[in-house]
N, C-alpha and C positions, 0 to 999 in steps of 0.2 A: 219405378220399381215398387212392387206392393210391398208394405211392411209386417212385420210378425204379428201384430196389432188387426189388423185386416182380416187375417185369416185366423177364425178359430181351431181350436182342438178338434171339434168333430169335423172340420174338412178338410183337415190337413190330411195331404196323402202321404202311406205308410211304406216306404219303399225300405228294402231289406242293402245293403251293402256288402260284398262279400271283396274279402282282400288278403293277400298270401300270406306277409310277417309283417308283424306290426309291436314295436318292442314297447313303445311311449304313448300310447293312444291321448294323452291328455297333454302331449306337447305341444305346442304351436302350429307347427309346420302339420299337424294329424287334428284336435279339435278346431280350427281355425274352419274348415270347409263345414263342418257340421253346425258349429253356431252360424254361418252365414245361410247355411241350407234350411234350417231351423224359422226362418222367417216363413217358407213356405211349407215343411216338410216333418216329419218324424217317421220314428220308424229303430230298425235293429242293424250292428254292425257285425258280423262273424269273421275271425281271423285267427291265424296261428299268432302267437306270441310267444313272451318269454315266460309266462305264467299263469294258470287258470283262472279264469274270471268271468263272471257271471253279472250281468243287470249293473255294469258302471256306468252312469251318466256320463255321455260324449255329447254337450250340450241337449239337444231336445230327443237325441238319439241313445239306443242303450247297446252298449259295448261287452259282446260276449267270445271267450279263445280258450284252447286249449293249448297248452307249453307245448312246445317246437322240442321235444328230445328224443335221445334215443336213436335206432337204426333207422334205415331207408322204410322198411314194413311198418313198424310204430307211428313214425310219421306220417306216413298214408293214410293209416287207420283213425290216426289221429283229424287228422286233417277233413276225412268224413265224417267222422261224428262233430266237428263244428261246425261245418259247410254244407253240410245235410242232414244228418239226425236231427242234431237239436236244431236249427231253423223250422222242420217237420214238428217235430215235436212239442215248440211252444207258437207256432203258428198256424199249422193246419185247423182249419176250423172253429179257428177261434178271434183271428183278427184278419181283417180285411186286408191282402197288400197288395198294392199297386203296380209296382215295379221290383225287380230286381237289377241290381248293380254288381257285373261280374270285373274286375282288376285287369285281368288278364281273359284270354281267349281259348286257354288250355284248363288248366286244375280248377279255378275260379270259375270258370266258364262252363266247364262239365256239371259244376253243381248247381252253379244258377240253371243252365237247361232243366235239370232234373226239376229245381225250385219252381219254375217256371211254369212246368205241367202240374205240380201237385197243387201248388198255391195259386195256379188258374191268374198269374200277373202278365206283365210286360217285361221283355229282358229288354237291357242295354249292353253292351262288350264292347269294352273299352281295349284300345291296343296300346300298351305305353311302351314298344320295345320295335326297332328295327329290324326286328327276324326275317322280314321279306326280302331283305337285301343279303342274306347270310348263305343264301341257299338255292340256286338259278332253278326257276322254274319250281321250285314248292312253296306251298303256303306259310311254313316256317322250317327254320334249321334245327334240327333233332329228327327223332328215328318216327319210323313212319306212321305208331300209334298217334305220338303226338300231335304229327299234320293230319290226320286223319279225326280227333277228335277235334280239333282247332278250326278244321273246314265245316263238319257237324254243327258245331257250335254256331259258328259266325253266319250260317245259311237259315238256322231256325230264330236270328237274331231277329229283334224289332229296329233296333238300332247298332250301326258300330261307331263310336268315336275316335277318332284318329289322331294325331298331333302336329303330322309336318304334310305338305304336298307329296310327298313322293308315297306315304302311306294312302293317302287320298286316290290319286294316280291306281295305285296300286290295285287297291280293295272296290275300288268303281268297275276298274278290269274283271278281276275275278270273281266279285260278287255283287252283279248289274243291277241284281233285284233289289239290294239292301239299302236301307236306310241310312242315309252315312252325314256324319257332322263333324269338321274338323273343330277341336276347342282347344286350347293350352291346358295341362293338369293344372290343379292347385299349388300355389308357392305360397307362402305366409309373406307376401312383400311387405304388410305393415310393420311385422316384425324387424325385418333388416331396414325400410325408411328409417325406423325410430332409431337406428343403431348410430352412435358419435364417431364420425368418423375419419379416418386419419392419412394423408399422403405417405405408404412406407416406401420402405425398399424393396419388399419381397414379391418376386413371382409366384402367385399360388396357383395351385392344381390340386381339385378336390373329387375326388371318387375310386371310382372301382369296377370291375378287378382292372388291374394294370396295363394289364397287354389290350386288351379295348381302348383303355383311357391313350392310350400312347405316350405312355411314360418312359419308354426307352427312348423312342424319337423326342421328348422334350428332354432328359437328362443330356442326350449328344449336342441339341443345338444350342441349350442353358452354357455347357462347356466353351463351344465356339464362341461367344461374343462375353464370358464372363473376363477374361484382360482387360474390357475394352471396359466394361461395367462395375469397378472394384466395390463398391457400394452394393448391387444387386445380390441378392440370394433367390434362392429355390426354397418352396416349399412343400413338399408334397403329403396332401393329407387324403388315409385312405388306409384301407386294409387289404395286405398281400400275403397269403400263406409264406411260411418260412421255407417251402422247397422251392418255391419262385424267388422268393425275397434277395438272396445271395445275388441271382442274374442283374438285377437292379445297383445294388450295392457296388455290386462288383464297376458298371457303367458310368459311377459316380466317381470312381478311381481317388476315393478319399477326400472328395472337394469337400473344407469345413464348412462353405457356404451353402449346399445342399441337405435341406432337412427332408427327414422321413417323419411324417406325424401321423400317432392315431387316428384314426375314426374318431366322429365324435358326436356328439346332440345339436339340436340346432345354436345353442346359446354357444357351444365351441368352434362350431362351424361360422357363429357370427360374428366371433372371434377376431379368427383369421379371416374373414373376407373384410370388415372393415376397417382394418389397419394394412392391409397391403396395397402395392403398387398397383398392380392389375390379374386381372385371373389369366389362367391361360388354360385352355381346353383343348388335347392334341390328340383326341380320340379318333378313335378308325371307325367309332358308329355310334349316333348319336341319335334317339326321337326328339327329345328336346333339349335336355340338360338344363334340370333344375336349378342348378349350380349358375349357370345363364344368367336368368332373372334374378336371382338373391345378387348375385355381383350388380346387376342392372341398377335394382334397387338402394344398394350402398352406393351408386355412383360411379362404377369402377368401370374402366376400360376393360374392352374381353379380346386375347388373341387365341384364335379359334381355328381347325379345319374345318373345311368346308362339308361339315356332316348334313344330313337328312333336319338334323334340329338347328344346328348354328345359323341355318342361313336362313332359316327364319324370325330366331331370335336376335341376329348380331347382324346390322346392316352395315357393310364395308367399309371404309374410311369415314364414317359418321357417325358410328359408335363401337366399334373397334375395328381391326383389321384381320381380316377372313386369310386363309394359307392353305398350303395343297395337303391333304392329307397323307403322311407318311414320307412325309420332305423336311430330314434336316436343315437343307439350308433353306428353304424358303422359312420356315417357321424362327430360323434364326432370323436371318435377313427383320423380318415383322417384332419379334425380339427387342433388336438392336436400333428398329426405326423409334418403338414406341421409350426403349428405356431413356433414347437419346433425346427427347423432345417433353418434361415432365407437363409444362404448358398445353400440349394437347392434348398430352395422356389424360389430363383434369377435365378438357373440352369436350375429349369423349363420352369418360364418364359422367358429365351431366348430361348430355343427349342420350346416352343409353337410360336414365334415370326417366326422362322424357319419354323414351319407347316403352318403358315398360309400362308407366302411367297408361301410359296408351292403349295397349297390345296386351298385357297379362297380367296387370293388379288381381286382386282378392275380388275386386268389384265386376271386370270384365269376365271374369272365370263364373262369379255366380250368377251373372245375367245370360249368361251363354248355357250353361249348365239348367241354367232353371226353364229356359225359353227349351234346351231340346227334351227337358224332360216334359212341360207341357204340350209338346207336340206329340211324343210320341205314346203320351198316356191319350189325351184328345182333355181338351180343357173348355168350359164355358168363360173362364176368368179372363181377361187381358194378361198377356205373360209379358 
């Protein structure tokens, strides 16, 4: 791999990044890909955020948002003027870019097209969400402007990225002529390696929104094998509006051994992954789940259904154990196997620790990442 050393400032290519909400840009788990990209790379990042900001260094990259408030209309508006005005406005004719980096395949992806024609670069569309599986026979789930710019998009694409086989599958079908590269997103795994970390008691469940995550179906099968488990708790960390909230609450039927935990940053989220038993992810749709690899990375066994991402991240009996999606009792049954057996629980998690080294470190995502960006810009370098 060429080092930052190698490549000077004036050949660094200047690719633009564009990304929906971005609250911490200088957290780990968000500057972590730009110092590593930085070896080869500079350039600009646009994004909604919590607050306006202008020219923040995001390692060799500069980080510019406008605050996320406000109605549905403000937001829009808002959200053009960072994802196109000002990209136009402090780029147009004035700095070379190379590439564009749209998030998504819709919002992001509309303005990197636009970016794309004006700034005469390369696009890339990245797809981080199982929307093909939401919706038989459309390109994504939502009304039909959205599929309708999302197909636009992804057709005038130089490249799409993908994350799991069945996206792969997918987008090779409907879109023959594209350029397509499956890669793992970015994790901060060095961050959870370096985490100390500890055999607990607790089953954790991290994300959101709820009814995806299948937090109903993990609270009913938590309930069935917890007599068996008096030491085990729940921990569910993640944000749920308060008119959903109750229906949850309610399913818990007061177990004190079931927590509700905030959202939280990655240093809280590292928290809790390194001091629990094992993760458990009981989602009904999944591209990857980041949440995967941070558990991988601390070591920890994963009980999983069998989503579009788990079953490429979590290999069966060998680094956790995979379950039917939206099956109480199986997912108890896998529960009850791994609470009962603490010895393998630990077996796993160090092979999952192995996979990950393997399969989706900081190191494999920017060699992946930098090899399809030299492709699809065309490079005289060794990538």
């Amino acid at each position: 791999m060429l080092e930052k050393s190698d490549v000077t400032d004036s050949s660094r290519r200047r690719i633009v990044f564009l990304f929906s909400l971005i609250y911490r840009p200088l957290d780990a788990n968000f500057i972590g890909r730009f110092a590593l990209l930085s070896k080869w790379y500079t350039g600009h990042i646009f994004a909604l955020s919590g607050a306006k900001q202008r020219e923040l260094p995001v390692s060799d990259f500069l980080f510019h948002s406008e605050e996320t408030v406000g109605n549905t209309l403000r937001r829009i508006a808002r959200w053009m003027k960072i994802q196109i005005v000002a990209p136009i406005r402090m780029l147009s004719g004035r700095q070379k870019i190379d590439l564009v980096v749209a998030y998504d395949p819709y919002r992001c992806g509309l303005a990197a097209l636009i970016l794309k024609y004006v700034l005469r670069c390369k696009m890339i569309v990245e797809v981080n969400g199982d929307n093909h599986t939401n919706e038989a026979g459309g390109a994504f789930a939502g009304n039909a402007v959205q599929r309708w710019t999302s197909r636009l998009v992804l057709n005038k694409a130089d490249a799409i990225r993908v994350l799991n086989f069945s996206q792969e599958d997918y987008y090779r079908r409907h879109f023959p002529k594209a350029r397509l590269f499956r890669l793992p997103d970015y994790v901060a795994t060095s961050y959870f390696t370096a985490l100390e970390t500890l055999q607990g008691d607790a089953l954790l469940s991290v994300g959101m929104p709820f009814h995806r995550k299948g937090i109903d179906v993990l609270i009913k099968a938590f309930l069935r094998i917890a007599d068996k488990h008096p030491r085990a708790t729940l921990r569910i960390m993640g944000y749920c509006p308060e008119s959903e909230f109750g229906t949850y609450r309610d399913l818990a039927a007061g177990c004190a051994r079931i927590a509700f935990v905030k959202p939280g940053w990655i240093d809280e989220v590292g928290e809790e992954v390194r001091s629990c038993y094992a993760l458990v992810n009981a989602a009904r749709s999944e591209a990857m789940g980041r949440v995967h690899v941070e558990a991988m990375a601390c070591a920890k066994p994963i009980v999983a259904t069998r989503t579009n991402g788990a079953v490429v991240c979590v290999e069966d009996g060998v680094t956790g154990l995979l379950c039917n999606g939206d099956d109480v009792s199986d997912l108890a049954e896998k529960l009850d196997d791994l609470l009962s057996d603490p010895v393998r629980a630990k077996q796993l998690g160090e092979a999952g620790r192995a996979r990950m080294l393997e399969m989706f470190s900081e190191d494999v995502y920017t060699r992946g990442f930098h090899n399809m960006i030299e492709e699809v810009i065309g490079s005289s370098r060794d990538a």
